[in-house]
C-alpha positions as a printed Julia matrix, in Angstrom:
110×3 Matrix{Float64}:
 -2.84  -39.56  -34.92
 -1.14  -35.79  -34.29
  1.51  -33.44  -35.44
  4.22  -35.37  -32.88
  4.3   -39.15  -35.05
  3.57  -40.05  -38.54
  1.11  -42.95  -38.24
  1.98  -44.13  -41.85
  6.13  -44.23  -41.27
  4.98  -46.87  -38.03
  2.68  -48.55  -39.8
  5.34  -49.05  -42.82
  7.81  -50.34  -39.68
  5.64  -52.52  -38.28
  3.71  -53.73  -41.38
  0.46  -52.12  -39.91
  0.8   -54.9   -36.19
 -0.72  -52.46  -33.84
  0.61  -54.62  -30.92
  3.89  -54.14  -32.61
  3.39  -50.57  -33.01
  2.72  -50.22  -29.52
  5.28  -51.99  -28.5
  7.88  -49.97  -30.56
  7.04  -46.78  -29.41
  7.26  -47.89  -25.85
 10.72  -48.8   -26.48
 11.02  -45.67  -27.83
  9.72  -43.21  -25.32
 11.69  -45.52  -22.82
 14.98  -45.12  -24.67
 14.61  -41.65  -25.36
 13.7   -40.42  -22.21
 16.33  -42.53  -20.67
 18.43  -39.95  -23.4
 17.17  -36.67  -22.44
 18.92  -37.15  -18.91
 21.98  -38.48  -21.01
 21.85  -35.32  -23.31
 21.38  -33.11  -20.29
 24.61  -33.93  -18.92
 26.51  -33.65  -21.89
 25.0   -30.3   -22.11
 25.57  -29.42  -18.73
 28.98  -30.09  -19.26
 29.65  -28.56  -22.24
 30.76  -31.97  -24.16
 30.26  -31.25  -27.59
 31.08  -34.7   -29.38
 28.86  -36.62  -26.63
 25.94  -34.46  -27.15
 26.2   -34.86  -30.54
 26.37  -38.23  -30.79
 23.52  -39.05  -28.25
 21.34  -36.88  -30.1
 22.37  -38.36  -33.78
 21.51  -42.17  -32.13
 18.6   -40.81  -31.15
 17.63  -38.74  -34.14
 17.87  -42.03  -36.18
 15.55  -43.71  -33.61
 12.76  -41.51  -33.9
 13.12  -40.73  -37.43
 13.05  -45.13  -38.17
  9.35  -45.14  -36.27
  7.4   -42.04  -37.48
  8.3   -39.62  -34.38
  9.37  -36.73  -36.41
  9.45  -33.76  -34.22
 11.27  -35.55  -31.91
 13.91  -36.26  -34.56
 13.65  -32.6   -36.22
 14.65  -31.17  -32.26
 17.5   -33.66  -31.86
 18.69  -32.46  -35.47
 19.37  -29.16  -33.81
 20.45  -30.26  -30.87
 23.28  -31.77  -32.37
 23.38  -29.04  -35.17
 24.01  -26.61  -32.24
 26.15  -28.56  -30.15
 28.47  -28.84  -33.07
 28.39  -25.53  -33.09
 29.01  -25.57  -28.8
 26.05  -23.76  -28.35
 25.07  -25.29  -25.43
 22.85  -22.62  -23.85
 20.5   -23.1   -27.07
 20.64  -26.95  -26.65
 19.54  -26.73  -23.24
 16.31  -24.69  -24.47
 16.15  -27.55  -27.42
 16.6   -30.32  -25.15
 13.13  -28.87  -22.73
 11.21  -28.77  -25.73
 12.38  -32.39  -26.83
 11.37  -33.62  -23.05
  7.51  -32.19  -23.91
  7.91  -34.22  -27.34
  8.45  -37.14  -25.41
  5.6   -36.55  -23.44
  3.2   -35.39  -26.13
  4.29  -38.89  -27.85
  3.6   -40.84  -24.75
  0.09  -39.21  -24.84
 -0.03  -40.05  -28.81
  0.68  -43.99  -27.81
 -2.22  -44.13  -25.81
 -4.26  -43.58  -28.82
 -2.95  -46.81  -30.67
């Protein structure tokens, strides 16, 4: 598929139902998008504990389905916002947003 999900981890998830797969990372993009504005607030605001745990839920999300870039930049999101380095979060958090994208362009393939 690409670099941004690993087709095997989904098809392990899913027990190899493309329409499942599909489906799953749909929910996925969705939900993590719908994060990325939640993280960028948190950020913005300089709320350590509520960045951290929007990007661990989300970290677990991607990691469960195969999307593990996306999971490897919320790892240091909420490595650095543990850390309250928010400034480098902010730079994490744009390259998470092209992740998303780069997986919604992966889905299309399934």
């Amino acid at each position: 598929m690409s670099g941004h999900l690993d087709a095997e981890q989904l098809r392990d998830v899913t027990l190899d139902d493309e329409s499942l797969m599909r489906e799953i990372l749909s929910v996925l993009i969705d939900d993590t998008s719908r994060q990325v504005k939640l993280l960028q607030l948190a950020i913005q605001d300089e709320d350590a504990m509520r960045c951290m745990r929007l990007a661990h839920y989300s970290k677990g999300a991607c990691a469960n389905v195969g999307a593990t870039a996306a999971a490897a930049i919320l790892k240091d999101i909420e490595r650095r916002a543990a850390n309250h380095e928010f400034q480098e979060c902010g730079a994490a958090l744009g390259r998470l947003a092209e992740e998303v994208e780069a997986l919604r362009s992966a889905a299309a393939f399934l």
